[in-house]
N, C-alpha and C positions, 0 to 999 in steps of 0.2 A: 504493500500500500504506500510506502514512505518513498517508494523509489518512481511510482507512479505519479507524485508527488511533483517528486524530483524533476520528473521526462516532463510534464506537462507545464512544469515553472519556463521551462527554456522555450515551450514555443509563445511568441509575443502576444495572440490572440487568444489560449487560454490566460495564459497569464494576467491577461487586463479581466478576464468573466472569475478568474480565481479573487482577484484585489477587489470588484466589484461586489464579490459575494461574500467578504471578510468586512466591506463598508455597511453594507444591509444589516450586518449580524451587530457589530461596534453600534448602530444605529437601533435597533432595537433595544441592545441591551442597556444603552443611553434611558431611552423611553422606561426599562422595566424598573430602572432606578428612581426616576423623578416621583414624588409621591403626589396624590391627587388633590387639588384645591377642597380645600375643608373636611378632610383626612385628619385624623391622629390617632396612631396606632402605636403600641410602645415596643417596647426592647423586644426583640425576638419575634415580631408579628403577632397575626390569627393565632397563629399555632401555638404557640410557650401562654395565652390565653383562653386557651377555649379547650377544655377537657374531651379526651376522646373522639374526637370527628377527624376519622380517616378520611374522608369527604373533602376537608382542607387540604389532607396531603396531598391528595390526588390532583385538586386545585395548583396547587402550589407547583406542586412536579411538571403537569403539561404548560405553565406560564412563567417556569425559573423564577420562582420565588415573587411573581410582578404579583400575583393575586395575595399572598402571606401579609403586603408590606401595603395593599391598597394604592398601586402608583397606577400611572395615566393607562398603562398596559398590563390593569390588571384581570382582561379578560383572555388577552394574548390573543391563539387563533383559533380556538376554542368554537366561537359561536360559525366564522367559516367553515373549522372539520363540519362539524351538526350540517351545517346548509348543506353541503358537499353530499351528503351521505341522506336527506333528504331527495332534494334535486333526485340522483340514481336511484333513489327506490321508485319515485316518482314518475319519471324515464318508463321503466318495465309497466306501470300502471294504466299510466295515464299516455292515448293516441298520441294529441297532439303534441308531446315532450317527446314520445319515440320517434313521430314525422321528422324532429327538431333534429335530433343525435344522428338519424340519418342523412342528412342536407350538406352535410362534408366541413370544409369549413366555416360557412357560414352560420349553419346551424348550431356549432359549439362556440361560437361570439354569440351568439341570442341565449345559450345556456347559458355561459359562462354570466352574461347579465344578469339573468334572472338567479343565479346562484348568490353572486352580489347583495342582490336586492332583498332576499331571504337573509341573508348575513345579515346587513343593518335591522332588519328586524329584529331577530333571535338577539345581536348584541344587543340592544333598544332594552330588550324581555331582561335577559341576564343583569343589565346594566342595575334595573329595576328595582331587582330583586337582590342584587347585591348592596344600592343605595340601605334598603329595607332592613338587610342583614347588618350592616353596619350602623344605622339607626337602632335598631335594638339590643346592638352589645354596647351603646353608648360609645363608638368609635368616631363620631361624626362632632366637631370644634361645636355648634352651638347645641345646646340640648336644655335651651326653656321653651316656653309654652308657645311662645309670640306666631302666630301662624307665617306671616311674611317668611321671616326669615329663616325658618324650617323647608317652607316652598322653593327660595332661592337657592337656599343651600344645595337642596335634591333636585332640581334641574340642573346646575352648573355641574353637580357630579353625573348626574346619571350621563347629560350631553358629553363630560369630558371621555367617559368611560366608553360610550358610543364610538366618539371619533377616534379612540384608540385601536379598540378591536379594528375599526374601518381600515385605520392608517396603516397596520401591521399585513391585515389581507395586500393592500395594496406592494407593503414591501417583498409581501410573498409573491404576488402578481410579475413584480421587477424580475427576481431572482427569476423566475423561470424563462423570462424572455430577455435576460442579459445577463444570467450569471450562468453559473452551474451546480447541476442537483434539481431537484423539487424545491418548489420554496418552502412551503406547509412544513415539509420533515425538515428543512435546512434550519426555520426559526424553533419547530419543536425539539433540534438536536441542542442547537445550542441552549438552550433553558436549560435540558437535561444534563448538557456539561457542568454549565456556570454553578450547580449545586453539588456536582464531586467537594470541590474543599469541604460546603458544609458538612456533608456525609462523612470524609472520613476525620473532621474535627472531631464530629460526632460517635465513631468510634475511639482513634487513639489520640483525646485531645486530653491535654497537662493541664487545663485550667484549675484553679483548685475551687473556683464557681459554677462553673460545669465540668467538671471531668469527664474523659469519655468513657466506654464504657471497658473498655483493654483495663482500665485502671480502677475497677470499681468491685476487683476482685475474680478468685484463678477460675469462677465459675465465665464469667464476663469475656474476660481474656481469652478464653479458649473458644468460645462463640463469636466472638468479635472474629478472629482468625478464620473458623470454618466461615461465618460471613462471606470473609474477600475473596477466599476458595473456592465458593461455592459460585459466586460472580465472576472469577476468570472461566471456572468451568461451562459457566451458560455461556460464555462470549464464545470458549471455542466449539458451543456444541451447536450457537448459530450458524457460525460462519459457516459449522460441516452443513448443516440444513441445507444452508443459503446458497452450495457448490453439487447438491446431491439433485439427479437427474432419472428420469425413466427414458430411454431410449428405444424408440420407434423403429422400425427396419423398413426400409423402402428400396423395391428392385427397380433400377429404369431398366425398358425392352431399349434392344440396338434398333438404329432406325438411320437409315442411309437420305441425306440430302445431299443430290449432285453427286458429286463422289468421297463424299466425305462422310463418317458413320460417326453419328454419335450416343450419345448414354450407354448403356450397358453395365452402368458402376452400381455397387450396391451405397448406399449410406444411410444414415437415422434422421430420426426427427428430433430434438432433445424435448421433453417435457418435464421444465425444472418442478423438484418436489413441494418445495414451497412456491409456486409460482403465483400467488397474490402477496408476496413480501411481508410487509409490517402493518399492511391495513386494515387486515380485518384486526388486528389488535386496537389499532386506533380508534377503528370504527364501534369494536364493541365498547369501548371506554367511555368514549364521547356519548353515546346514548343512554351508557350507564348512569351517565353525570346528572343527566336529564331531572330525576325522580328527585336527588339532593337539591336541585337550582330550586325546585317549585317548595320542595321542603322552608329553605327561607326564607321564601313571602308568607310562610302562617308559623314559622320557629317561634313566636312569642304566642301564640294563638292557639295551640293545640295540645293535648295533658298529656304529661307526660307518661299516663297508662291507659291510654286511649288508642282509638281502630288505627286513626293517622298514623299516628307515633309508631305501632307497631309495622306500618308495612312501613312508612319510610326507613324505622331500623332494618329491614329486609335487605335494601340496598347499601348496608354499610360494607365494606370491602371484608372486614374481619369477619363478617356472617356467611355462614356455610350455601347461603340461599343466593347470596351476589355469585358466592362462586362458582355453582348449577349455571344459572343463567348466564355468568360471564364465560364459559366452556361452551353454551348451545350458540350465543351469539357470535365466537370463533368461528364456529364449523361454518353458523349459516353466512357468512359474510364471507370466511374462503370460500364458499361454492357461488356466492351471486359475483363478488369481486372476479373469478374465473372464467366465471359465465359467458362474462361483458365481454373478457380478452381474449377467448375462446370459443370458433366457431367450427364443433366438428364437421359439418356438411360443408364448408368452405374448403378445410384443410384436405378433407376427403377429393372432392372436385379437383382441388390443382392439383393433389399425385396424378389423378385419373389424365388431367389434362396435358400433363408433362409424360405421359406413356408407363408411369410409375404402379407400383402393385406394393401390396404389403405382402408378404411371402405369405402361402396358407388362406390369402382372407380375400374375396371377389373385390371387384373394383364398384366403385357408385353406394349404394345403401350400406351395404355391408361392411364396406370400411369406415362407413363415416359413425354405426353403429359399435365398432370395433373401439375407434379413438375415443370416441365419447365413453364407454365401456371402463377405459384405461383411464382416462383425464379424471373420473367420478371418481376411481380409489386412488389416485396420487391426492387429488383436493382431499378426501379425507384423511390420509396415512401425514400430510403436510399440516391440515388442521388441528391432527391430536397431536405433532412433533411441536407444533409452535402452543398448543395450550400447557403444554408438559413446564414450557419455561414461565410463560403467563401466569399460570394458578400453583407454580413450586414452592415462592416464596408467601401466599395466602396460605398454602395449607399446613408449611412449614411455622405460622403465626399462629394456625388453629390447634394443632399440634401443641405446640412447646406454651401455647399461652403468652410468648413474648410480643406484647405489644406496648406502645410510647405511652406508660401512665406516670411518667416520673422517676420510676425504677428500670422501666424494661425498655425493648427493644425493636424497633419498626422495621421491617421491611419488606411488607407487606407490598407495598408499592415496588420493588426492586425487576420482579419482571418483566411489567411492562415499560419500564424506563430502560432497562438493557435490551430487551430487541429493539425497542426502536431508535435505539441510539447505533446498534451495531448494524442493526437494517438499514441505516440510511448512512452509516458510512459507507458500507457493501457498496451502494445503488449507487453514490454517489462516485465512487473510485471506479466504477464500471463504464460509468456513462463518461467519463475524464481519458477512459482505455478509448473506448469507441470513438470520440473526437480525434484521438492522438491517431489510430488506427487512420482515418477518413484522411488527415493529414499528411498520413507519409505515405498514402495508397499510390502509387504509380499507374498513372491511365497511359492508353496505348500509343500517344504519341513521345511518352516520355523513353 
């Protein structure tokens, strides 16, 4: 990866989409610092305040700590994923969204708007309700009765939190059409970085205010350790995912044009095993989010042994019942994400058309039967390898009981911030080969 790196610094036109995409990220993480007009939040954020609500971690992990601390990009890109992943379910539902997806290019600038325009929404919704949530843990500069100034207060914030989420889609917007990577994972990588320090302060930190937990005793110490062991081992057990393939066989017939014969070679088809990446993780996450946002506009409102309370506790990460559902929502989001990229009766068609046969299987129906066949157990063999790291470190919290109440130990959150951190470095050093490749390609007059 480092030497990929390397190759791709020296030629001048990555180079400037590599500096361009280290500006966007410096520029966000500018934004997740600034705190938001009539905010005040104390030492340590949301979090070191607000007992038990994995809800925040998860918060805080997809926004780099901007949502903990309440600054201008405390929704990050958050309310985008949600659009993103509305829009596509929407697409399969709804005619004239599928008319749309098929129109070529123009039909995905009329999505892409419309995906936009659902964003501002959703952030508008979030903004809302996060106003609402910090109004009621008394996180908000004024808190008398005067109605004016209550009202002022919560439109300058809701509006600033608006135009944040808005500002960041758009820097994501940049990155894809002048940097390099995805932007969406490039801004949700870095968040995910910028909180390594805390993380391992948080294990082997000297403070004698917070000590980490290496130093909190040999039971501490030894978990702290299997901890970081146990996150090299998921990095390389992505990467193996991320490289693992089902290979197709395809025969070409010889076939004489003029005097020249060609095909006749045998080769594959590759169908990587993880072949929807890190999105259906994201995707299940972001929807997961969903049930906690609405939880905050009635958190002051509803008893604490009441119907509400108990199903919003459903979806707390540390509940056996988020974890059911966050495994079903993997599966079904690798097969519709697959779905989209994958068109067995297409792929069938162009063997057929290029003289090709799968050995054993007829050409037309029956291959395009065959692929689909094979594509349906890689999506699920790839769905249960990627929930394996997803729901390891939940089950390893329900298990051991270690969760952040003061004494213990979080990392509950740890699976899905290592795929998709290691998922979009993968993509991104892939797609940085593929440019270098397109670059030093010699065409036939060279």
């Amino acid at each position: 990866m480092f030497q990929t790196l390397a190759n791709a610094w020296k030629i001048p036109d990555l180079r400037k989409k590599i500096l361009f995409t280290a500006l966007i990220v410096v520029i966000f993480r500018i934004g997740a610092n600034i705190p938001a007009p009539f905010v005040s939040i104390g030492a340590g954020g949301l979090l070191a305040q607000t007992e038990g609500t994995t809800f925040l971690n998860y918060l805080s992990m997809m926004t780099g700590d901007a949502f903990n601390y309440g600054t201008i990009f405390a929704l990050s890109i958050t309310p985008y994923i949600n659009s993103s992943i509305i829009i596509q379910l929407l697409t399969v539902a709804i005619p004239a969204l599928e008319r749309l997806s098929k129109e070529g290019e123009e039909g995905r600038k009329k999505i892409a708007k419309i995906t936009r325009y659902v964003t501002l929404a959703l952030g508008l919704l979030q903004s809302v309700a996060y106003f609402i949530y910090l109004h009621t843990k008394e996180y908000v500069l004024y808190k008398g009765d005067e109605i004016f100034p209550q009202v002022f207060q919560g439109i300058v914030i809701i509006l600033v939190l608006t135009a944040g989420t808005t500002f960041v889609m758009w820097l994501g917007e940049q990155i894809n059409s002048k940097g390099i990577g995805n932007g969406i994972s490039i801004i949700l990588f870095a968040g995910i970085i910028s909180r390594i320090p805390t993380e391992m302060t948080m294990l082997f930190g000297t403070s004698d205010e917070a000590p980490g937990y290496f130093s909190r005793g040999p039971v501490y110490a030894v978990l702290s350790v299997l901890v970081v062991i146990f996150y090299l081992l998921m990095i390389a057990y992505i990467v193996w995912m991320d490289n693992a393939e089902r290979r197709i066989p395809v025969q070409y017939a010889k076939r004489v044009v003029g005097r020249k014969m060609y095909g006749g070679q045998s080769t594959h088809i590759p169908i990587k095993v993880n072949m929807s990446g890190v999105m259906p993780v994201i995707f299940a996450s972001s929807i997961l989010s969903l049930p906690p946002t609405i939880e905050l506009f009635v958190s002051g409102k509803i008893k604490d042994d009441g119907v509400l309370a108990k199903i919003f506790d459903l979806f707390d990460v540390s509940n056996p019942f988020y974890c059911v559902i966050y495994f079903l929502l993997i599966i079904f989001f690798a097969y519709f994400y697959a779905t989209i990229q994958y068109n067995p009766v297409e792929m069938a068609n162009n063997i057929r058309s290029n003289s090709g046969t799968i050995p054993g299987i007829r050409p037309g129906k029956p291959t395009a039967m065959y692929i689909q066949k094979i594509i349906s157990r890689i999506i699920l063999l790839g769905a249960l390898l990627l929930s394996v790291v997803a729901l390891f470190p939940n089950l390893f919290t329900l298990i051991t009981g270690l969760v952040l109440d003061g004494d213990g130990m979080n990392i509950s959150l740890g699976g899905t911030s290592i795929i998709i951190m290691v998922g979009v470095a993968l993509e991104t050093v892939k797609q940085l080969e593929s440019q270098m490749m397109l670059r030093h390609y010699k065409g036939f007059l060279d």
